[in-house]
LOTOR-366785 format. One line per 10 residues: number of its first residue (from 0); their letters; for each residue x, y, z of N, C-alpha, C. Coordinates in Angstrom, 2 decimals, decimal comma. Example, Ala and Ser with C-alpha at 12.3 -4.5 7.8 and 13.67 -1.06 7.14 Angstrom:
<atoms>
0 = as = 13,19/-5,69/7,80/12,30/-4,50/7,80/13,20/-3,30/7,80  12,85/-2,25/7,08/13,67/-1,06/7,14/12,90/0,03/7,87
</atoms>
This chain:
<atoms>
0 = xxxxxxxxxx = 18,42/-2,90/-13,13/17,61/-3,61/-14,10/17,27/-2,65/-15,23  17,52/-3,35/-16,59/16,72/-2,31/-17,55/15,21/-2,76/-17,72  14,95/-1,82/-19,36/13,86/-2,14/-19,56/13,52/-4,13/-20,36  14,70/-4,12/-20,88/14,62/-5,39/-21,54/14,74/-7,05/-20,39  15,41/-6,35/-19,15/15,55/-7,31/-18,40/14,16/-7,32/-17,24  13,07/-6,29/-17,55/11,88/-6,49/-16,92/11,19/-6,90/-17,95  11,40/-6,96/-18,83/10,53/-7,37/-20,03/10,56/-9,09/-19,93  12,10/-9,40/-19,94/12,11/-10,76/-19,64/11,49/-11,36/-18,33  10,96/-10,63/-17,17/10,98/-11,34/-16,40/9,49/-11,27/-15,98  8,58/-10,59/-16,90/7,25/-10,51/-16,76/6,60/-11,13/-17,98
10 = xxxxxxxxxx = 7,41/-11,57/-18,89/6,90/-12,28/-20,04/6,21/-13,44/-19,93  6,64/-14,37/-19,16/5,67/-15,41/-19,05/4,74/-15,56/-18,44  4,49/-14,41/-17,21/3,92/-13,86/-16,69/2,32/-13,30/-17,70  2,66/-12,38/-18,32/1,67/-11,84/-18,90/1,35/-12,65/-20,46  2,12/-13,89/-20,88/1,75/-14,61/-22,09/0,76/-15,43/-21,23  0,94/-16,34/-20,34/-0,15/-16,94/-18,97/-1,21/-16,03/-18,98  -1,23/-14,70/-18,71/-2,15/-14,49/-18,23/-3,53/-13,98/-19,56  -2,73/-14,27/-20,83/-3,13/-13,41/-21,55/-4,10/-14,89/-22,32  -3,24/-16,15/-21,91/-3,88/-17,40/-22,26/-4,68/-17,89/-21,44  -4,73/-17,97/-20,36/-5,14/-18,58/-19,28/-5,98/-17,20/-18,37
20 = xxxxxxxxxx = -6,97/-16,23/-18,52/-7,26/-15,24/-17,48/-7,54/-15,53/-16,11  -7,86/-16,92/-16,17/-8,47/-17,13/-14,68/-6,70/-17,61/-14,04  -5,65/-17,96/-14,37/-4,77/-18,11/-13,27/-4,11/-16,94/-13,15  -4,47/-15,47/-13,58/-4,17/-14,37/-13,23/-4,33/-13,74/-11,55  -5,83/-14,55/-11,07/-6,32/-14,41/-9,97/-5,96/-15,04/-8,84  -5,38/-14,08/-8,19/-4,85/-14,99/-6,62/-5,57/-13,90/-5,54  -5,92/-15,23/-4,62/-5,92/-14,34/-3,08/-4,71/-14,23/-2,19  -4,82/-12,91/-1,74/-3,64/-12,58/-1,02/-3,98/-12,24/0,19  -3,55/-12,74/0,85/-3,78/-13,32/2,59/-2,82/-12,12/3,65  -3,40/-11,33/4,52/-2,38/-11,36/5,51/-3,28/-11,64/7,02
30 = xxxxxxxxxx = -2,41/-11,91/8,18/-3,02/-11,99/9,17/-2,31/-11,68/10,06  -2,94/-11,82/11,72/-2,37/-10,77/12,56/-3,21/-11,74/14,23  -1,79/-12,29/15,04/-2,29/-12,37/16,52/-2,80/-11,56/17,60  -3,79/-11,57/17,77/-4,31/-10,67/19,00/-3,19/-10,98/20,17  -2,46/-10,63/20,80/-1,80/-10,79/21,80/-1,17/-9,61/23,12  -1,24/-10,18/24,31/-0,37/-9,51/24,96/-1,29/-8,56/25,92  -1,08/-8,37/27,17/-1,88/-7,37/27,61/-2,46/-6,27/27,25  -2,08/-5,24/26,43/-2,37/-4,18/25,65/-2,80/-4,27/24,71  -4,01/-3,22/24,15/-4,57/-3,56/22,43/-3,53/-3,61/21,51  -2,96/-5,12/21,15/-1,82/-4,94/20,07/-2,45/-6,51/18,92
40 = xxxxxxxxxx = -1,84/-6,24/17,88/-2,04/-7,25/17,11/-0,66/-7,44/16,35  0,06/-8,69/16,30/1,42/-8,81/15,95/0,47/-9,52/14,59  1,40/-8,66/13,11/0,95/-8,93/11,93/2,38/-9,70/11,32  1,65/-10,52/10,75/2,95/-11,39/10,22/3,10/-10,77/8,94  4,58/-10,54/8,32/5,09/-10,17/7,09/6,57/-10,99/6,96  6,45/-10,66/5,70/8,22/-11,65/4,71/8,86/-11,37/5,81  9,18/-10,10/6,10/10,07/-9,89/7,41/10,29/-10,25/8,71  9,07/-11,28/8,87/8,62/-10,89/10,25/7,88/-10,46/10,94  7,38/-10,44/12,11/5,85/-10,26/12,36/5,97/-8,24/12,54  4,73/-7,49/12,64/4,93/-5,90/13,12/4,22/-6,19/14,18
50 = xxxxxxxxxx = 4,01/-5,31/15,29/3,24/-4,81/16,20/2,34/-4,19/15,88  1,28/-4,38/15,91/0,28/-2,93/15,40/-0,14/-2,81/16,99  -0,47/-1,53/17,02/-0,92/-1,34/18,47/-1,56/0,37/18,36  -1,94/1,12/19,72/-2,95/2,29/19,43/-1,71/3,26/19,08  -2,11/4,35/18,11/-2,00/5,55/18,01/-1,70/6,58/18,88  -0,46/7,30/19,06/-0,55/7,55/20,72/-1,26/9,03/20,91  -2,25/9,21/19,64/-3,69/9,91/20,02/-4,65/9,14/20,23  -4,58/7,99/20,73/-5,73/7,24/20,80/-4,99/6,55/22,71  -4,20/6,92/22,67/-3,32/6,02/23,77/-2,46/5,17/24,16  -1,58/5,51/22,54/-0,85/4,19/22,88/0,73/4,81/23,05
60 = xxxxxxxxxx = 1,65/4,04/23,09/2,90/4,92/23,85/3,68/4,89/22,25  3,40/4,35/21,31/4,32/5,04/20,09/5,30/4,26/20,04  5,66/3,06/20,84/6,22/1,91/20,15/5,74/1,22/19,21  4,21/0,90/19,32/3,60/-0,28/18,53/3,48/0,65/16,79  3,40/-0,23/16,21/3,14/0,40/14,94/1,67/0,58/14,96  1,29/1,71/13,82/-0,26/2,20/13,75/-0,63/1,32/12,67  -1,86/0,94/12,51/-2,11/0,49/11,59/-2,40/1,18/10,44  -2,92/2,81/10,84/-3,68/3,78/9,54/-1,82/4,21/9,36  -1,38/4,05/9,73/0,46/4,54/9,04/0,70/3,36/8,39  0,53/2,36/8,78/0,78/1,29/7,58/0,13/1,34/6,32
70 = xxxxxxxxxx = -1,30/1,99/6,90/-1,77/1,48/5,48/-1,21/2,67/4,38  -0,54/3,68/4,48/0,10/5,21/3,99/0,98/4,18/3,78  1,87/3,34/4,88/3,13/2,97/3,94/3,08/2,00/3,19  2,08/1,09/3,05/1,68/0,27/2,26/1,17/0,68/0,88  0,74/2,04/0,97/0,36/2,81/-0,48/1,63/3,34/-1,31  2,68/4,14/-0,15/4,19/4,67/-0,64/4,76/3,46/-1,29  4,72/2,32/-0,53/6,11/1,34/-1,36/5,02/0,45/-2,61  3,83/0,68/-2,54/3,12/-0,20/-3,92/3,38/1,14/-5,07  3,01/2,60/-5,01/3,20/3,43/-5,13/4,88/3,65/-6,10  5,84/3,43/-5,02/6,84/3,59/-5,50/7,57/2,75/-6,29
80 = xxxxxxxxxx = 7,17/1,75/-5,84/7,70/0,34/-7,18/6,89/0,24/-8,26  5,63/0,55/-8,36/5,08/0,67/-9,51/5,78/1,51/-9,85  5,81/3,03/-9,54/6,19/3,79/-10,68/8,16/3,41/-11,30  8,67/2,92/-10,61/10,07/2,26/-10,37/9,87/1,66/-12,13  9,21/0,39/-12,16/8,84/-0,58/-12,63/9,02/0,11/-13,97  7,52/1,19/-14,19/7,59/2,15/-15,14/8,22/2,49/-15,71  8,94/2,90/-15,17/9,75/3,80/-15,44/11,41/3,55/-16,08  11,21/2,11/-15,20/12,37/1,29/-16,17/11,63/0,69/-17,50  10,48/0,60/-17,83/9,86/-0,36/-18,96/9,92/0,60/-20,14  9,73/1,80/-19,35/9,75/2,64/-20,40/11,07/3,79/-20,82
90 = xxxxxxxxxx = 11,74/3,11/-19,90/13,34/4,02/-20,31/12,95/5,77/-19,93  12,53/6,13/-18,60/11,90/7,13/-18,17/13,19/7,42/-17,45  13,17/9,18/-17,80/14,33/9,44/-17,32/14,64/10,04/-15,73  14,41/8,59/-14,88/14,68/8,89/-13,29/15,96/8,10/-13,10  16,32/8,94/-12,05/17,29/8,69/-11,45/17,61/8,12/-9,90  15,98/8,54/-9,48/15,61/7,60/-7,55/14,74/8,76/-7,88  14,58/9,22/-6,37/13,56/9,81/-5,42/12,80/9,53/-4,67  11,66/9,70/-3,90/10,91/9,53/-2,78/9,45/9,73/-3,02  8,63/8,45/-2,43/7,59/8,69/-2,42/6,91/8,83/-1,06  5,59/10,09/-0,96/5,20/10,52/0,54/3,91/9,88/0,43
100 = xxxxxxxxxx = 2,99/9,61/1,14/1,46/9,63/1,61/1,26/9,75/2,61  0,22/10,89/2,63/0,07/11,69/3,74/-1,38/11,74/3,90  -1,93/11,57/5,07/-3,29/10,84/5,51/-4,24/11,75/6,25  -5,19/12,86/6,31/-5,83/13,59/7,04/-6,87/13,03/7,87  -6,60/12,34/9,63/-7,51/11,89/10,30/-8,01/12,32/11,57  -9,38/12,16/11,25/-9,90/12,70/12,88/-9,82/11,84/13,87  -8,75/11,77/15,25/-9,28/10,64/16,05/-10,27/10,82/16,62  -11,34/12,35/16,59/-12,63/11,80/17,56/-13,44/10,94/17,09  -13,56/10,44/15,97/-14,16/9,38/14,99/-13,85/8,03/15,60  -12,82/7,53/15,73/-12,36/6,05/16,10/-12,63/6,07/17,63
110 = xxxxxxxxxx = -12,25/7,28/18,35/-12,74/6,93/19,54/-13,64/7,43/20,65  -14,57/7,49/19,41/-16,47/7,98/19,48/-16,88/9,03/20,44  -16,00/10,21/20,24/-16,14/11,34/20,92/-17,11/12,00/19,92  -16,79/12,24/18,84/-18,12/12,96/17,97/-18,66/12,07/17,02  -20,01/11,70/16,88/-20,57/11,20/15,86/-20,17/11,73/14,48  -20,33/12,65/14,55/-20,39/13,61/13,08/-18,83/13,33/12,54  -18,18/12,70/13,03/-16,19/12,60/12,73/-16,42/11,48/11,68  -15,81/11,45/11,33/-15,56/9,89/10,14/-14,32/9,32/11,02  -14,69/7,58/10,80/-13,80/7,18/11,15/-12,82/6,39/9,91  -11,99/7,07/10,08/-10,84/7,00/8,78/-10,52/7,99/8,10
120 = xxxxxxxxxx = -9,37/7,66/7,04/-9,01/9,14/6,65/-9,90/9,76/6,05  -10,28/11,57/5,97/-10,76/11,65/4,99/-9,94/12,35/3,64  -9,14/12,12/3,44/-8,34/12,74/2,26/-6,91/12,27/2,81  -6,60/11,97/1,25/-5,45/10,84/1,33/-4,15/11,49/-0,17  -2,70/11,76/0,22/-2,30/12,69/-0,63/-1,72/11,92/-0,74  -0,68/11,37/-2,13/0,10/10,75/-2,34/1,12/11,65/-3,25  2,35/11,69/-2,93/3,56/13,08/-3,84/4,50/12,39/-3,95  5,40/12,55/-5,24/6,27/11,88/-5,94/7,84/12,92/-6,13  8,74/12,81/-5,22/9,59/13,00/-5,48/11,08/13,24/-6,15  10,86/13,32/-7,67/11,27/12,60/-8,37/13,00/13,12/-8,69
130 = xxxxxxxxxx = 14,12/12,18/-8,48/15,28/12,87/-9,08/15,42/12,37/-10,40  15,35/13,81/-11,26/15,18/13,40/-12,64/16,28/13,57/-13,65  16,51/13,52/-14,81/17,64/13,48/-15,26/17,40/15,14/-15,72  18,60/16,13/-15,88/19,00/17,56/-16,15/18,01/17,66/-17,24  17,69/16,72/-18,06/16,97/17,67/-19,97/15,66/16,88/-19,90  14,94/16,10/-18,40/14,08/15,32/-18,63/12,78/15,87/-19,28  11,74/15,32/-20,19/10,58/16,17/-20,60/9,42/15,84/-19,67  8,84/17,22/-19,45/7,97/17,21/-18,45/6,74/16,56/-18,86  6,38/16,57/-19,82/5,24/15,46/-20,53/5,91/13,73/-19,94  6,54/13,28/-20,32/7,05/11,77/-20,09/6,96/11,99/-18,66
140 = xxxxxxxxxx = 7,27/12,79/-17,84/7,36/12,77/-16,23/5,86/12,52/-15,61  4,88/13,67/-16,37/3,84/13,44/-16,21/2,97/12,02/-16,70  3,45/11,19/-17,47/2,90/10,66/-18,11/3,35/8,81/-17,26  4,62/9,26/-16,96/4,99/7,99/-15,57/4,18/8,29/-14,65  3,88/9,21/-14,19/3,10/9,27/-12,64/1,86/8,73/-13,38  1,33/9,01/-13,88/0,07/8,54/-14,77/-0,13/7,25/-14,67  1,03/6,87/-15,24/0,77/4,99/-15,20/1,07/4,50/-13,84  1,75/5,18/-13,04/1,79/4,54/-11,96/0,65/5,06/-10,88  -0,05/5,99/-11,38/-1,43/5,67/-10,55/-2,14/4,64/-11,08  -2,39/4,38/-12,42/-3,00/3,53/-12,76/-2,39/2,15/-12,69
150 = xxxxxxxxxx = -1,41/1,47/-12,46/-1,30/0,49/-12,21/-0,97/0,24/-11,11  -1,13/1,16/-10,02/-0,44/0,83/-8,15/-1,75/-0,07/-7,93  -1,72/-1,00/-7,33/-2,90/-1,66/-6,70/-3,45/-0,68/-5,39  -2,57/-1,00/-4,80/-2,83/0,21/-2,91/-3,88/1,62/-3,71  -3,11/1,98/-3,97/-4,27/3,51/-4,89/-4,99/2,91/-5,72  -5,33/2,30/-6,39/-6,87/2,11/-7,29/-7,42/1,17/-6,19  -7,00/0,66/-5,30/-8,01/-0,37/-4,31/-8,34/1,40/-3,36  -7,41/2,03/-2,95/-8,25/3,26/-2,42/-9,10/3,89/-2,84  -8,69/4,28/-3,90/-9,74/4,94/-5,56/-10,86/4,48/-5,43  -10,96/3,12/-5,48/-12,09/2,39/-5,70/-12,24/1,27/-4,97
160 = xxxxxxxxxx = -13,36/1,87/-4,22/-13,30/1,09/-2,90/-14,06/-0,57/-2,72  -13,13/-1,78/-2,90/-13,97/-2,97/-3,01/-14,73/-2,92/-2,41  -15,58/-3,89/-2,56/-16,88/-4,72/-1,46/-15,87/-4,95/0,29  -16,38/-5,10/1,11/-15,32/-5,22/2,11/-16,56/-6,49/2,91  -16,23/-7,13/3,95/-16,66/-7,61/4,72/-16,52/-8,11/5,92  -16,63/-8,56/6,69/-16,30/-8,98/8,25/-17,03/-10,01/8,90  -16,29/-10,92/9,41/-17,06/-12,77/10,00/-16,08/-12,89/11,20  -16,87/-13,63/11,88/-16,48/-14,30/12,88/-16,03/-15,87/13,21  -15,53/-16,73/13,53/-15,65/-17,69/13,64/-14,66/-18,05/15,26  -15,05/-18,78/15,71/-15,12/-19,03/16,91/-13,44/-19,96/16,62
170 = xxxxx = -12,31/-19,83/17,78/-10,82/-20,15/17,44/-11,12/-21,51/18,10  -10,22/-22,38/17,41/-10,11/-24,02/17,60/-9,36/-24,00/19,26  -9,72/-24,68/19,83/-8,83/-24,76/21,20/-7,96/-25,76/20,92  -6,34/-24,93/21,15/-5,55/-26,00/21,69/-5,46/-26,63/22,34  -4,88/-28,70/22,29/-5,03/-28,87/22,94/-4,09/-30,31/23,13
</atoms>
């Protein structure tokens, strides 16, 4: 894709949104079955459902997926297509590369061995791998990562941490 063929395909996109602000706003839903003898929660995605299940510092055997690794890879691929995106809009001179996030966590926190632990990460690294073209300028290089912190959703929702909340509601019986 170039830059002119993302241009076309976000145009009506952002003329909408630029007329209309309120149909800019969508909620975005995911959810996840408690199931199965073991603490696991099967999360539904485009793909197909994941396993989330424990950490096998927490006890789990390292089949199930983690959920604090999802949420790292959920930052890498918003992360990396933003800057992708970029980088084609702006005729930035990449060629691929790799994006890392890398997550510093205490499990005595989650599984309330020390009070004093936080539970969750506390420092969260995100590094950009970039294969660049032989004469690329290091200003424009710097200046893509730039926009693609600022426009990744996953990192500015980390950055800046929404309101969060948590409810209950009692499940309909099948029947």
């Amino acid at each position: 894709m170039n830059a002119d063929e993302l241009r076309a395909l976000q145009a009506p996109f952002k003329t909408r949104f630029r007329d209309d602000p309120a149909s800019a706003r969508a909620t975005l839903v995911a959810s996840g079955s408690i199931e199965g003898a073991g603490p696991n929660c099967r999360v539904a995605t485009q793909g197909g459902g994941v396993v989330a299940g424990l950490h096998p510092l927490t006890g789990g055997d390292g089949t199930a997926a983690c959920s604090a690794e999802m949420l790292l890879q959920a930052l890498a691929g918003c992360a990396g297509v933003t800057l992708h995106a970029v980088a084609i809009a702006t005729n930035a001179p990449l060629r691929g590369g790799r994006v890392v996030a890398e997550g510093d966590l205490d499990f005595r926190g989650t599984l309330g061995v020390a009070r004093d632990a936080p539970v969750g990460f506390d420092e969260i690294r995100l590094r950009f791998e970039l294969d660049l073209e032989p004469d690329a300028d290091e200003s424009k290089v710097a200046k893509l990562v730039e926009l693609a912190e600022r426009y990744c959703v996953v990192f500015q929702t980390l950055k800046n941490t929404p309101r969060i909340t948590a409810s209950w509601t009692r499940a309909e019986q099948g029947g």
